[in-house]
PAZA-986491 format. One line per 8 residues: number of its first residue (from 0); their letters; for each residue x, z, y of N, C-alpha, C. Coordinates in Angstrom, 1 decimal, always signed. Atoms other than C-alpha are relative to their C-alpha. Last residue first. Example, Ala and Ser with C-alpha at 12.3 -4.5 7.8 and 13.67 -1.06 7.14 Angstrom:
2
1	SA	-0.9 +0.0 -1.1 +13.7 +7.1 -1.1 -0.8 +0.8 +1.1 | +0.9 +0.0 -1.2 +12.3 +7.8 -4.5 +0.9 +0.0 +1.2
END
This chain:
76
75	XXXXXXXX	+0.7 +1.8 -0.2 +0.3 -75.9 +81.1 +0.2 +0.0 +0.8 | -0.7 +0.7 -0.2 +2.1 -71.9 +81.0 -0.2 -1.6 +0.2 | -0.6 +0.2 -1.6 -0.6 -70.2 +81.7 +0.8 -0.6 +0.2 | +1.0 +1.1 -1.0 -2.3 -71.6 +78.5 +0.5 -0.2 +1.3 | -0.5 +1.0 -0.2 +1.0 -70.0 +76.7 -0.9 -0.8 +0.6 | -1.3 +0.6 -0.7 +0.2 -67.0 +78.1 +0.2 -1.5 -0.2 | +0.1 -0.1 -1.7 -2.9 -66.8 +77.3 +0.9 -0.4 +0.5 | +0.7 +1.5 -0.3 -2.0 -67.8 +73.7 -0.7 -0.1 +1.2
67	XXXXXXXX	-1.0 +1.3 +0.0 +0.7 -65.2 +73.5 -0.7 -1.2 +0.6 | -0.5 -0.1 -1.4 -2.1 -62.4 +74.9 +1.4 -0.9 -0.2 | +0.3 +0.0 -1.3 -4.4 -62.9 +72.2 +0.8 -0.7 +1.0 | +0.1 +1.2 +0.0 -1.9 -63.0 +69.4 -1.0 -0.5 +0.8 | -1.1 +0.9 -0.4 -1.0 -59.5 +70.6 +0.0 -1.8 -0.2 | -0.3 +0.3 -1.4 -4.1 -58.4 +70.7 +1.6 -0.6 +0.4 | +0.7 +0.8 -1.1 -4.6 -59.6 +67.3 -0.2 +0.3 +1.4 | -0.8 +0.9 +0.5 -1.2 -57.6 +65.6 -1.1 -1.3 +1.2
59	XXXXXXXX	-1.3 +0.2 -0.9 -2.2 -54.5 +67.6 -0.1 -1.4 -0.2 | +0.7 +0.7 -1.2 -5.7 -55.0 +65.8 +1.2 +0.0 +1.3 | +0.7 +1.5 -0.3 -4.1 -55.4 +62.7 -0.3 -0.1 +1.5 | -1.2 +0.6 -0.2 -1.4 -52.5 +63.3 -0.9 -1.3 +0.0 | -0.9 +0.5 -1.3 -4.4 -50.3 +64.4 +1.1 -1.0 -0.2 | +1.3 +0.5 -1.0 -6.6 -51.2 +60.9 +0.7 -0.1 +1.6 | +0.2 +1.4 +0.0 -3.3 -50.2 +59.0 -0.8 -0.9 +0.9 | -1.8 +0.7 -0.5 -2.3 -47.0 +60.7 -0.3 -1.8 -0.6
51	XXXXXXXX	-0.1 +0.1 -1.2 -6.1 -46.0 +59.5 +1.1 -0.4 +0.7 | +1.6 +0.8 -0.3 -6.3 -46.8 +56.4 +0.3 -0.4 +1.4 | -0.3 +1.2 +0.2 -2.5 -45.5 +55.9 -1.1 -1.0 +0.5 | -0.9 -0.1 -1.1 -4.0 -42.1 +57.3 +0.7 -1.5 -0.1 | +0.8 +0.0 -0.9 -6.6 -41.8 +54.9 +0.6 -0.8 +1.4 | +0.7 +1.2 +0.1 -4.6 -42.5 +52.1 -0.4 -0.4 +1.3 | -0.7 +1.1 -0.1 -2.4 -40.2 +53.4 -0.4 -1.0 -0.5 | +0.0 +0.3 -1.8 -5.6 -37.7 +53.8 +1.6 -0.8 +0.2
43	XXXXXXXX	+1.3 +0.5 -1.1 -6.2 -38.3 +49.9 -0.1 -0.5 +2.1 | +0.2 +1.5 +0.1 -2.6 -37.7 +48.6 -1.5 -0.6 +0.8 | -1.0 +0.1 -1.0 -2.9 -34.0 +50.7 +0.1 -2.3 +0.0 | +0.5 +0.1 -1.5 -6.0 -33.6 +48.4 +1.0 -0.6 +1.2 | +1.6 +1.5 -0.1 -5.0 -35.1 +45.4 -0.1 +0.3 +1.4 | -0.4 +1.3 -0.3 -1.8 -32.6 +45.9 -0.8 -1.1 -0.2 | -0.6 +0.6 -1.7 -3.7 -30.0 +46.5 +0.5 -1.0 +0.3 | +1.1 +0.1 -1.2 -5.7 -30.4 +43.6 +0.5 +0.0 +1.2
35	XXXXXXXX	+0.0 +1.0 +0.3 -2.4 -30.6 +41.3 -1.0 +0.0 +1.2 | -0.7 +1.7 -0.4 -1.4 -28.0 +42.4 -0.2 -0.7 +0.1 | +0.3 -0.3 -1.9 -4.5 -25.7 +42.0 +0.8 -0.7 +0.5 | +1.3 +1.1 -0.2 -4.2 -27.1 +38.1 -0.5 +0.7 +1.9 | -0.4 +1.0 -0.2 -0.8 -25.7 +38.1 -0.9 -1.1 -0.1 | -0.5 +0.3 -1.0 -1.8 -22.3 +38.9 +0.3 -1.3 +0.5 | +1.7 +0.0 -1.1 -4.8 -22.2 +36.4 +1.1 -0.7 +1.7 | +0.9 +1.2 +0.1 -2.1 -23.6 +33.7 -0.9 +0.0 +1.1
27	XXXXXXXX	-0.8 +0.9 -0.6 +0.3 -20.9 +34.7 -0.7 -1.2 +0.2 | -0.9 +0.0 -1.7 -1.9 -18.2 +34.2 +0.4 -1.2 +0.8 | +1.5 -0.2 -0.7 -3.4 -19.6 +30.6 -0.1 +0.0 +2.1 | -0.2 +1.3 +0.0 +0.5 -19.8 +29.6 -1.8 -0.4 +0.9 | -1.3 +0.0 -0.8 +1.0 -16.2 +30.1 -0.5 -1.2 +0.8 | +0.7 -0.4 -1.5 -2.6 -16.0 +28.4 +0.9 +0.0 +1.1 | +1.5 +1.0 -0.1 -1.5 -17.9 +25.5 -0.5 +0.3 +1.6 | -0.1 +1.2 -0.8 +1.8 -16.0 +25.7 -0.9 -0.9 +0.7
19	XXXXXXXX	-0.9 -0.3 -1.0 +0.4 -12.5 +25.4 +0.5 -1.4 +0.3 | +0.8 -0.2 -0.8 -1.7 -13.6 +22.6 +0.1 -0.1 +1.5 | +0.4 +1.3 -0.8 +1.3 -15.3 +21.2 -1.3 +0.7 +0.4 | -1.1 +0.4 -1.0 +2.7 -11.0 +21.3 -0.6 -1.9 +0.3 | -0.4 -1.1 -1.8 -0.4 -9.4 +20.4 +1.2 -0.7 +0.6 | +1.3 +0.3 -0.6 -0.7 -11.8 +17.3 +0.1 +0.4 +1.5 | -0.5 +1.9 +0.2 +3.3 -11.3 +15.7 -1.8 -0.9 +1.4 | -0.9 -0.1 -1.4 +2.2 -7.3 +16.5 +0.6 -1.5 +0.6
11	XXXXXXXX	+0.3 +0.0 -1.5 -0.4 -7.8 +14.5 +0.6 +0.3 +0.6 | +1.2 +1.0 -0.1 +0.9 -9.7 +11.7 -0.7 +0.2 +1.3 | -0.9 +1.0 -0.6 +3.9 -7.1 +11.8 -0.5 -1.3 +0.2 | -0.5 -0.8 -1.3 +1.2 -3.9 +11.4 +0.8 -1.4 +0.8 | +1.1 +0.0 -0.8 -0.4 -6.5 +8.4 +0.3 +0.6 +1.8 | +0.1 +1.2 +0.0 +3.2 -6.7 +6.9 -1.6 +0.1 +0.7 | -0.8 +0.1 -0.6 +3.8 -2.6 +7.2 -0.1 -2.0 +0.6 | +0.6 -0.8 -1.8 +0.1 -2.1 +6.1 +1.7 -0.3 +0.6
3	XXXX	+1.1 +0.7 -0.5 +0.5 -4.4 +2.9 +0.0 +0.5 +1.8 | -0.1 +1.6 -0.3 +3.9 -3.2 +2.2 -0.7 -0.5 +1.0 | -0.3 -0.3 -1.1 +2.5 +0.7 +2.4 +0.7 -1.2 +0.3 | +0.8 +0.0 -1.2 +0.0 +0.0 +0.0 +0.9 +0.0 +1.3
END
């Protein structure tokens, strides 16, 4: 009997301890899923922000083709 109960004692102490990791690991998982969200979010508003930097470079790009072909009329 006293096998059984020394190997059952070392069964649960072998349990109690990946318990202890699972939940270590549980921790770290929740942490590294709040990363990840930030970083969608942060990736999000540089999307956002490319959107927008692009649409002003177009419409830079057509006032500037504008104001060449003025010019070159003033030039005739």
């Amino acid at each position: 009997m006293g096998m059984l109960k020394s190997r059952a004692d070392e069964l649960e102490r072998r349990l109690n301890q990946v318990q202890g990791i699972l939940e270590g690991s549980a921790g770290n998982l929740g942490h590294f899923a709040k990363d990840i969200k930030s970083l969608a979010d942060d990736a999000e508003k540089v999307e956002d922000e490319n959107i927008k930097l692009k649409k002003e470079l177009e419409d830079q790009k057509k006032e500037s083709e504008k104001k060449i072909a003025e010019f070159a009329r003033q030039q005739k």
